[in-house]
Backbone and ligand atoms as CSV (ligand in chain L), in Angstrom:
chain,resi,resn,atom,element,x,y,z
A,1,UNK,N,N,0.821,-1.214,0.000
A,1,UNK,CA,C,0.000,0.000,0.000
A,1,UNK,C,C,0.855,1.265,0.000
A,2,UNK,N,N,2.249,1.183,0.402
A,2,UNK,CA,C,3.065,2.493,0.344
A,2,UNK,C,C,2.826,2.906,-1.033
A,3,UNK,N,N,3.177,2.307,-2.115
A,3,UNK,CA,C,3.569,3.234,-3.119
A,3,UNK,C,C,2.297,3.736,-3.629
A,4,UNK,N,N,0.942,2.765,-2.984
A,4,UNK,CA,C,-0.213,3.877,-3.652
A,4,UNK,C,C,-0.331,5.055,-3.027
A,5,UNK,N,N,0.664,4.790,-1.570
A,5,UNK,CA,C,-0.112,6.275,-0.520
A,5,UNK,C,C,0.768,7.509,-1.249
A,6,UNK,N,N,2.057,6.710,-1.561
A,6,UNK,CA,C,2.950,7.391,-2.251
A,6,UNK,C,C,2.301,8.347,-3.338
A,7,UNK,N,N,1.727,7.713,-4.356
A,7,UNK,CA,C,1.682,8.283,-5.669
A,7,UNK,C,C,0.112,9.240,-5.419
A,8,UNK,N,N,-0.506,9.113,-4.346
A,8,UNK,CA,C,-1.617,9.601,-3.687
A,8,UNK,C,C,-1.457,10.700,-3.011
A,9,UNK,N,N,-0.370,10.939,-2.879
A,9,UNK,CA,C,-0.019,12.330,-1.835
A,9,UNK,C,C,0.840,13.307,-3.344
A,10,UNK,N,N,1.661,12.667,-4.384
A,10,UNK,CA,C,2.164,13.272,-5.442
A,10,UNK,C,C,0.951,13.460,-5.697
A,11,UNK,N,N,-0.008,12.735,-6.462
A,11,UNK,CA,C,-1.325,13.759,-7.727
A,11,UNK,C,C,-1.526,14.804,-6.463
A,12,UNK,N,N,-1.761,14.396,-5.663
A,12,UNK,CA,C,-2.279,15.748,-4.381
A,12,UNK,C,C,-1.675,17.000,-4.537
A,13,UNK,N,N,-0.356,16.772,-4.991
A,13,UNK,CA,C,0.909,18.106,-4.855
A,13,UNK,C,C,0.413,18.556,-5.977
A,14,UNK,N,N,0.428,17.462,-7.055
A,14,UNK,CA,C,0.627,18.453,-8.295
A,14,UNK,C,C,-0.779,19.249,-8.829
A,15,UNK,N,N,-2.056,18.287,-8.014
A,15,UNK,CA,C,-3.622,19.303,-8.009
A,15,UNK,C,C,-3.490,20.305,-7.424
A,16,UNK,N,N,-1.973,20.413,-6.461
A,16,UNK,CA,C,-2.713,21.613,-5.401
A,16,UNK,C,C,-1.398,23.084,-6.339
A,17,UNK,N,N,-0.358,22.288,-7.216
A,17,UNK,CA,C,-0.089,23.269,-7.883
A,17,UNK,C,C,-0.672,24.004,-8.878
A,18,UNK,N,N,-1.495,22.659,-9.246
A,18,UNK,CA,C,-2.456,23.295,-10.751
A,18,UNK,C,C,-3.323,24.515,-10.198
A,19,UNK,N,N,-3.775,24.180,-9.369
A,19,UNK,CA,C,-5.169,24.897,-8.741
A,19,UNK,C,C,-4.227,26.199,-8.320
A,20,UNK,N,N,-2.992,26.811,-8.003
A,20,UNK,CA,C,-2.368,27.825,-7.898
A,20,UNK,C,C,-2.244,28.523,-9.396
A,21,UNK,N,N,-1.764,27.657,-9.847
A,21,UNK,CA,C,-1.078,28.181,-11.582
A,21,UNK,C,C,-2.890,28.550,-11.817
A,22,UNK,N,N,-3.547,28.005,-11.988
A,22,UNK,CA,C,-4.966,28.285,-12.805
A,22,UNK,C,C,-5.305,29.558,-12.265
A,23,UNK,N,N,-5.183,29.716,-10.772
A,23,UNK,CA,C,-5.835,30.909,-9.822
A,23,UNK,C,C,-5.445,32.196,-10.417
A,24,UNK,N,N,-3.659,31.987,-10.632
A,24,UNK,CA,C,-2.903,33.212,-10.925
A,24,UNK,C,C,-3.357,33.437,-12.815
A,25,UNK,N,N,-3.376,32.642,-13.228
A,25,UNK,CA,C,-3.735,32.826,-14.304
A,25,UNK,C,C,-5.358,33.391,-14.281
A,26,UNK,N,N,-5.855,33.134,-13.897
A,26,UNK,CA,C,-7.462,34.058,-13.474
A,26,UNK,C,C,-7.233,34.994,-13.437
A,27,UNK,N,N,-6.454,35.601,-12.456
A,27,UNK,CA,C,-6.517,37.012,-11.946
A,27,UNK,C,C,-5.781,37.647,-13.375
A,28,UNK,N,N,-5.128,37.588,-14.156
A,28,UNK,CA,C,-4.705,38.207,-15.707
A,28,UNK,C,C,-6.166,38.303,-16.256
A,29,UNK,N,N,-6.622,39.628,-16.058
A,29,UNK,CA,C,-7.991,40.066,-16.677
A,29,UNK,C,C,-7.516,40.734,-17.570
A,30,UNK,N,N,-6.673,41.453,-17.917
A,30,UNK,CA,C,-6.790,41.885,-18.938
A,30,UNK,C,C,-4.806,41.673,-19.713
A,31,UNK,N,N,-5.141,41.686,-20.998
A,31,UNK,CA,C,-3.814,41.179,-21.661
A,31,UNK,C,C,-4.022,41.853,-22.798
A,32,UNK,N,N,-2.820,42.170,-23.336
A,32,UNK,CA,C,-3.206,42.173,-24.928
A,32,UNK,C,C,-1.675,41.416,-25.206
A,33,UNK,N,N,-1.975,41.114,-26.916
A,33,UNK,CA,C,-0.889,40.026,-27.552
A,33,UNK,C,C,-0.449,41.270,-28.209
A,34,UNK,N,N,0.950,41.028,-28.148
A,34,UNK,CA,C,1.665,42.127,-28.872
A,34,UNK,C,C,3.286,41.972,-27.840
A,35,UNK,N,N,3.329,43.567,-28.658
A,35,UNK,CA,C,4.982,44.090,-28.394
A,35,UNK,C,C,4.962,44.889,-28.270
A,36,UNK,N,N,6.137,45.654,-27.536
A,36,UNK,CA,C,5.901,46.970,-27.250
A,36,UNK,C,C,7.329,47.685,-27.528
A,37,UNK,N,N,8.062,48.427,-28.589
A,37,UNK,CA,C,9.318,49.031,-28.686
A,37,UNK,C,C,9.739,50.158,-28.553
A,38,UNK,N,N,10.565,50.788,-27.955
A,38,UNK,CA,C,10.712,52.327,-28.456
A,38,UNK,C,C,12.163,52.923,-29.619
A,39,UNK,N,N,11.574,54.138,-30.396
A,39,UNK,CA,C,11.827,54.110,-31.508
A,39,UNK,C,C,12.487,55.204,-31.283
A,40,UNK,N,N,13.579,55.668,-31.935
A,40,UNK,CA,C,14.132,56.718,-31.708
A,40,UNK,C,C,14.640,57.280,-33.546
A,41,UNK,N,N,14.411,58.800,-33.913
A,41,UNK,CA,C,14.653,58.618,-35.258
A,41,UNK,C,C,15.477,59.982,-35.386
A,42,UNK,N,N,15.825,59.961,-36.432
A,42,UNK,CA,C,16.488,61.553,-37.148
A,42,UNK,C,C,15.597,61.575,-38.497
A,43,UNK,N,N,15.398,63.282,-37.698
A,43,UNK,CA,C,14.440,63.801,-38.465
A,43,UNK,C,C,15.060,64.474,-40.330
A,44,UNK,N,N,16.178,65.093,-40.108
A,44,UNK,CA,C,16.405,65.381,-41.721
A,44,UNK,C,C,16.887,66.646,-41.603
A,45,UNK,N,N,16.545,67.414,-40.265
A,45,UNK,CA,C,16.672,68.588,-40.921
A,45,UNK,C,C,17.948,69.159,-40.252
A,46,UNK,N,N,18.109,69.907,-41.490
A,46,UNK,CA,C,20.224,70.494,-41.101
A,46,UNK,C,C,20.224,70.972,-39.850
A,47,UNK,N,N,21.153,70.951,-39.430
A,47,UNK,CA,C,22.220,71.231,-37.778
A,47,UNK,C,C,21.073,70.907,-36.939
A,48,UNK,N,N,20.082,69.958,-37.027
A,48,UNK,CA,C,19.535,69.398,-36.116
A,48,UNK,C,C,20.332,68.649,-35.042
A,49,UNK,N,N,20.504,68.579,-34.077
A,49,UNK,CA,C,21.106,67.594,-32.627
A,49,UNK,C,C,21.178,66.399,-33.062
A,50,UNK,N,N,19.801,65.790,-33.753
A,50,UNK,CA,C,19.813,64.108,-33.876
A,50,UNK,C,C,20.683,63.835,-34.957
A,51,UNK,N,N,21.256,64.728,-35.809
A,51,UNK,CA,C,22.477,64.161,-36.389
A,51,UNK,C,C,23.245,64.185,-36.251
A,52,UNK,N,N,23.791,64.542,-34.465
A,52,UNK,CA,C,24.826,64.107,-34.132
A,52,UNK,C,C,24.573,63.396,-33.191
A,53,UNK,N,N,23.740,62.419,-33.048
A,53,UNK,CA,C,23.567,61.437,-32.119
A,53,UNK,C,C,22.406,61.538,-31.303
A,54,UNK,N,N,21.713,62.941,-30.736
A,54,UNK,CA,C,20.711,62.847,-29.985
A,54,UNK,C,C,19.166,62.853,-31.064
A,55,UNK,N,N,19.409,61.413,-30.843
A,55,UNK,CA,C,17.600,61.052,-31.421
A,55,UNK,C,C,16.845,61.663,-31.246
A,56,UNK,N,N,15.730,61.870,-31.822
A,56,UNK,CA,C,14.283,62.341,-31.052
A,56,UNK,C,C,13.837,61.034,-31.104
A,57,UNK,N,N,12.989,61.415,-30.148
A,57,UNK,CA,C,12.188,59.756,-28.881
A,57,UNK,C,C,12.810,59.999,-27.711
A,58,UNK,N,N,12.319,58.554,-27.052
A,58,UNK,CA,C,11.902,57.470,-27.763
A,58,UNK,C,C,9.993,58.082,-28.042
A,59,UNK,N,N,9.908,57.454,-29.081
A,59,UNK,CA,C,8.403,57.160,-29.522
A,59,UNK,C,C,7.990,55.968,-29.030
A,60,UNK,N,N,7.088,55.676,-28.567
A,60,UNK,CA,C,6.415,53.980,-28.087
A,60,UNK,C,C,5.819,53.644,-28.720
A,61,UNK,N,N,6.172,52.435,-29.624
A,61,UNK,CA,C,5.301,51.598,-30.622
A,61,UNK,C,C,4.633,50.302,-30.250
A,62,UNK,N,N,3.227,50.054,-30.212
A,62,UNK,CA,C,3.069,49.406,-29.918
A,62,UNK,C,C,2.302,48.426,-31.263
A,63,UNK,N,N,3.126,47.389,-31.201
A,63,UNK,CA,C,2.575,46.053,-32.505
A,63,UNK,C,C,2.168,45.014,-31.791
A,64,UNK,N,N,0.237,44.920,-32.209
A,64,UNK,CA,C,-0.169,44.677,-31.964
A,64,UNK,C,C,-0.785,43.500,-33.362
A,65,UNK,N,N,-1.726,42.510,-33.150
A,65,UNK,CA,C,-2.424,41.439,-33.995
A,65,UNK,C,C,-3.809,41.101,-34.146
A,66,UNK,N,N,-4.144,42.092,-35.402
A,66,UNK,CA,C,-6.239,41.950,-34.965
A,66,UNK,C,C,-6.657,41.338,-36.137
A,67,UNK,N,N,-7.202,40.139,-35.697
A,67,UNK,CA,C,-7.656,39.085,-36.972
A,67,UNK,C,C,-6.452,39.084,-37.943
A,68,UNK,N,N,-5.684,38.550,-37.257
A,68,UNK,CA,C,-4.297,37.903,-38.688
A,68,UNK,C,C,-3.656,38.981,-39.098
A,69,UNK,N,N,-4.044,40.315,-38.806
A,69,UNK,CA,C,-3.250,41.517,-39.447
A,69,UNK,C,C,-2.170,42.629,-38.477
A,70,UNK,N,N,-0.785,42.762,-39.079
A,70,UNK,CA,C,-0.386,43.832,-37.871
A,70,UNK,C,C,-0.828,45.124,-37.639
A,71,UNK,N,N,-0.795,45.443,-36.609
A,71,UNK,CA,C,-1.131,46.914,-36.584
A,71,UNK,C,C,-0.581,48.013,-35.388
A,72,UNK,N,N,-0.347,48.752,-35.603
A,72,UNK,CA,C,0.433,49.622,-34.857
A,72,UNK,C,C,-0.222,51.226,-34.336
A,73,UNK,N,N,0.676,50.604,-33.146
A,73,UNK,CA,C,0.195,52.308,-32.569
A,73,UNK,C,C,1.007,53.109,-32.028
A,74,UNK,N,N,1.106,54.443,-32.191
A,74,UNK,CA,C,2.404,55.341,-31.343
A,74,UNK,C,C,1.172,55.446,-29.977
A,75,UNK,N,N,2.291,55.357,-28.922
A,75,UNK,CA,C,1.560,55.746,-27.495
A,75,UNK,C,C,2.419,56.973,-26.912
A,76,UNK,N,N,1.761,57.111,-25.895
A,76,UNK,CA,C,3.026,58.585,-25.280
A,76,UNK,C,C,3.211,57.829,-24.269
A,77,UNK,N,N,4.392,58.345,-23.271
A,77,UNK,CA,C,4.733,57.453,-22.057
A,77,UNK,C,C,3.664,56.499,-20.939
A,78,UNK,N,N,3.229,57.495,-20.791
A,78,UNK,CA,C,1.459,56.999,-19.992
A,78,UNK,C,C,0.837,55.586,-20.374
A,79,UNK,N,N,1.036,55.949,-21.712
A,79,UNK,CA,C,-0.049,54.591,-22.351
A,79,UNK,C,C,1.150,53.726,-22.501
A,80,UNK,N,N,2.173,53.767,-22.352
A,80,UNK,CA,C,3.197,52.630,-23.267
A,80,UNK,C,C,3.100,51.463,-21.749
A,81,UNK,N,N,3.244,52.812,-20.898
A,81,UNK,CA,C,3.434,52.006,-19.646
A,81,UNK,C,C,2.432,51.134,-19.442
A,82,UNK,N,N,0.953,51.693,-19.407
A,82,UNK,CA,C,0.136,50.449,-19.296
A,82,UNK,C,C,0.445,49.148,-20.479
A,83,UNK,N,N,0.599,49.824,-21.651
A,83,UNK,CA,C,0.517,48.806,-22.563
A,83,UNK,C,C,2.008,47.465,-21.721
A,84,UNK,N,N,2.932,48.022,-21.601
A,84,UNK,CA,C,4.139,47.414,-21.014
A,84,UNK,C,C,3.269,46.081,-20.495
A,85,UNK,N,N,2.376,46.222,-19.040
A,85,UNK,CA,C,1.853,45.622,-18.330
A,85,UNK,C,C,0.791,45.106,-18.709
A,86,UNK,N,N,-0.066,45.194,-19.697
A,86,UNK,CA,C,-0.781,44.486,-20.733
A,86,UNK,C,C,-0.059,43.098,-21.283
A,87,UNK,N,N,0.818,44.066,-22.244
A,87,UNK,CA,C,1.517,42.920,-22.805
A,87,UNK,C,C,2.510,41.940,-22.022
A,88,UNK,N,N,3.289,42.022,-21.028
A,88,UNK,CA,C,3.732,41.078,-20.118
A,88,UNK,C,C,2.771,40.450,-19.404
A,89,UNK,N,N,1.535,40.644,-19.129
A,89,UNK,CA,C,0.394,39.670,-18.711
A,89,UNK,C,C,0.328,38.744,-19.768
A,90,UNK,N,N,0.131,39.220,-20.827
A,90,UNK,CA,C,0.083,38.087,-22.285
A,90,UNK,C,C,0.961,37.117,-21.964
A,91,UNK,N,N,2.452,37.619,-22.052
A,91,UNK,CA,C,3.357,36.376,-21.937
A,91,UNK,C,C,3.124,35.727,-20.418
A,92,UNK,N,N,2.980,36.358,-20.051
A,92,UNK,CA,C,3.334,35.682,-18.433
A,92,UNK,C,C,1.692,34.617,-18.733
A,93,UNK,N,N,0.720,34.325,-19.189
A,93,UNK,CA,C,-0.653,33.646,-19.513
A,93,UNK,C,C,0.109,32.380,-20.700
A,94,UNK,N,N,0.751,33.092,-21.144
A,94,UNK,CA,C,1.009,31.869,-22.386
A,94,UNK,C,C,2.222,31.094,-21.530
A,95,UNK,N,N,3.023,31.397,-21.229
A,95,UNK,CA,C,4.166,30.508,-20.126
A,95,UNK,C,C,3.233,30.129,-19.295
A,96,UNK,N,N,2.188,30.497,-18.472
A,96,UNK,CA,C,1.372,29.830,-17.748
A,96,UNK,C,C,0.790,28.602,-18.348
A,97,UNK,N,N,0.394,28.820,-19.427
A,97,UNK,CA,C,-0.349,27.911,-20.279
A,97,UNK,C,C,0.677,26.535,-20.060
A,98,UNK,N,N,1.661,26.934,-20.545
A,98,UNK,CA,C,2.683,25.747,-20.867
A,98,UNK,C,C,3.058,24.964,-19.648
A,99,UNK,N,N,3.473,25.839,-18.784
A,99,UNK,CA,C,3.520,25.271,-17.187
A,99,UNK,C,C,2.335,24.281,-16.971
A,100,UNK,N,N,1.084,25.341,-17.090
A,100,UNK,CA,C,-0.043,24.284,-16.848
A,100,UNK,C,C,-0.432,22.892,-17.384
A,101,UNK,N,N,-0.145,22.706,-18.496
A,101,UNK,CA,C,0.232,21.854,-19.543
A,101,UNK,C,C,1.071,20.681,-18.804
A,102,UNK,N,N,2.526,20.596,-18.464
A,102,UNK,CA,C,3.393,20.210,-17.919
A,102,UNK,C,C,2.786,19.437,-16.916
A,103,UNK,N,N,2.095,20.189,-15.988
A,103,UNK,CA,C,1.811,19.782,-14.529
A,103,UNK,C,C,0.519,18.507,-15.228
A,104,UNK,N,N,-0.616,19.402,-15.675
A,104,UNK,CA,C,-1.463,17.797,-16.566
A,104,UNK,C,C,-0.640,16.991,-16.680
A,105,UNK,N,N,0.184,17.123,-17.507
A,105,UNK,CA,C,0.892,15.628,-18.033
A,105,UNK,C,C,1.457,14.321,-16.967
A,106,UNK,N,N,2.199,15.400,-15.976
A,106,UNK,CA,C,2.222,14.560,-14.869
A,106,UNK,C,C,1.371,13.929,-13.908
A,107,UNK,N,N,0.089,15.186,-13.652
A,107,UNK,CA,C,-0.611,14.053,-13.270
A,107,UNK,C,C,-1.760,13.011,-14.299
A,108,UNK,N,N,-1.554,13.071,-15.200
A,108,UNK,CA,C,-2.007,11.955,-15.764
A,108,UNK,C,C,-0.883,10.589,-15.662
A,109,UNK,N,N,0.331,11.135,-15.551
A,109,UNK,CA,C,1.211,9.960,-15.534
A,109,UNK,C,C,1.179,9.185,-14.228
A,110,UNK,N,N,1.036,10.193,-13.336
A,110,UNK,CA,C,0.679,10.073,-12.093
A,110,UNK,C,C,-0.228,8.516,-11.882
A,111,UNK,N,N,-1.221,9.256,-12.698
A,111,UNK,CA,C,-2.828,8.621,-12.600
A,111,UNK,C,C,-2.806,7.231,-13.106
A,112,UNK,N,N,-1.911,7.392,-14.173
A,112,UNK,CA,C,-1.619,5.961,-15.000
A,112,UNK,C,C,-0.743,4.851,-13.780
A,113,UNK,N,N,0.109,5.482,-13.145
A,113,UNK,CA,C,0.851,4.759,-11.978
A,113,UNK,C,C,0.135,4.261,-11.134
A,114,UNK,N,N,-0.771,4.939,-11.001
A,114,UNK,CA,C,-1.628,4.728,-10.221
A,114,UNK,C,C,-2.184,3.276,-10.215
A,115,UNK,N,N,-2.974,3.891,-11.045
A,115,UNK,CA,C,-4.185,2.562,-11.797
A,115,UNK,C,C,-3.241,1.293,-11.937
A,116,UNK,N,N,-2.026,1.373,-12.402
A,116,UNK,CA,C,-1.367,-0.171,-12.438
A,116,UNK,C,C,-1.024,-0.503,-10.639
A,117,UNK,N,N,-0.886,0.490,-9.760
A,117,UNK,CA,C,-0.643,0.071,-8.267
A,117,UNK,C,C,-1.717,-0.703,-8.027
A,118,UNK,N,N,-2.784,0.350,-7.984
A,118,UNK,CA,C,-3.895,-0.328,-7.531
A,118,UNK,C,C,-4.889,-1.627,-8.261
A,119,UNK,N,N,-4.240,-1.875,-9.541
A,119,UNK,CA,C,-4.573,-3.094,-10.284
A,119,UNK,C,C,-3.005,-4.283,-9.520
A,120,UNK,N,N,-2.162,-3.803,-9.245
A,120,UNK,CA,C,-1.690,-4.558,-8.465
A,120,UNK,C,C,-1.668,-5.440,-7.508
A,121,UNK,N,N,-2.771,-4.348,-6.588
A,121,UNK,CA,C,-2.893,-4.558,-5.426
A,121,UNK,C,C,-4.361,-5.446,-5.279
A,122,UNK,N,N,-4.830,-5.003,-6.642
A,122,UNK,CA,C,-6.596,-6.039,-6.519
A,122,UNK,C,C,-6.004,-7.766,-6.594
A,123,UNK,N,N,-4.740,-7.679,-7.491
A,123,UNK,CA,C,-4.361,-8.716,-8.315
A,123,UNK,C,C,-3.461,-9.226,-6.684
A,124,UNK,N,N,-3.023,-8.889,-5.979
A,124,UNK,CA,C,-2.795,-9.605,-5.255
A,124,UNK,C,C,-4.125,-10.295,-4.276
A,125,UNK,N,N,-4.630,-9.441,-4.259
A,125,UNK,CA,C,-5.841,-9.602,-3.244
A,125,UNK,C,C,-6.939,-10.949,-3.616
A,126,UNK,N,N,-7.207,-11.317,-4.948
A,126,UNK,CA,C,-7.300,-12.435,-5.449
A,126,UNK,C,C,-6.630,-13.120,-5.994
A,127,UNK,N,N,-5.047,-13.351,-6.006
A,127,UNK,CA,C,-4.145,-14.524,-6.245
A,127,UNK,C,C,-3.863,-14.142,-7.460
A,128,UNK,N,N,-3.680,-13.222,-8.480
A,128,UNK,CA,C,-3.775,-13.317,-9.873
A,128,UNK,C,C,-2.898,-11.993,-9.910
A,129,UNK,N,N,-2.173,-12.191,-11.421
A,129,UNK,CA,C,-1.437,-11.518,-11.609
A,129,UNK,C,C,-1.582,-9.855,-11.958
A,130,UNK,N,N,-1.044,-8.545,-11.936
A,130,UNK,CA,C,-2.039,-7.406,-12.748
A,130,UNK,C,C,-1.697,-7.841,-14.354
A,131,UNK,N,N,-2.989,-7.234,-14.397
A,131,UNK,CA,C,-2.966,-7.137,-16.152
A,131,UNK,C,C,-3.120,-5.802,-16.330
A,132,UNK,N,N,-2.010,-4.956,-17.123
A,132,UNK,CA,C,-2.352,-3.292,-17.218
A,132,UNK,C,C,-1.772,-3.151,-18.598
L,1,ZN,ZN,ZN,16.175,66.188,-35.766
């Protein structure tokens, strides 16, 4: 019976991680998919500064994906910043995803260990071998 209590207290761990990862992933209400860069340019015009190195910007670009198409937006500091924290919710939801993913897998493997313990343990209990 150890290794079922065994593998009975693991799915336990790894439900009680899922049920964390899922929680935190809840609370990401709002996301957007995208990127966020800042742009710095020279403008053209003679004895301007930015042609000797001081850019104008940064500008905040934000590339964004609506129905299959790119699209872009200049933001001013204010908005870039939220966007910043938008878009790192995105990634931080999709690495969640994958994490979450991970942890399933194990406990299904888990589960599969399982089921041959406890087909083990029937199979001893009436003289017969497991069949799994
Ligand atoms: Zn300039």
């Amino acid at each position: 019976m150890a290794r079922i209590d065994d593998l009975r207290r693991r799915v336990q761990e790894r439900l009680a991680e899922q049920r964390a990862l899922v929680e935190r992933l809840l609370a990401l209400r709002e996301q957007l998919p995208g990127s966020l860069f800042a742009r710095f340019s020279e403008c053209g015009k003679e004895g301007c500064v930015c042609q000797e190195g001081h850019k104008h910007g940064p500008y905040y670009v934000l590339s964004t994906r609506r129905a299959g198409k790119a699209a872009f937006a200049y933001l001013d500091e204010r908005g870039a910043a939220a966007a910043k924290e938008l878009v790192d919710a995105h990634r931080e939801f999709r690495e969640g995803l994958k994490e979450l993913k991970k942890v399933n897998d194990e406990l299904v493997g888990l589960m599969k260990e399982y089921q041959a313990a406890a087909a083990e343990s029937a199979g001893r209990r009436v003289g017969v071998a497991a069949a799994v």
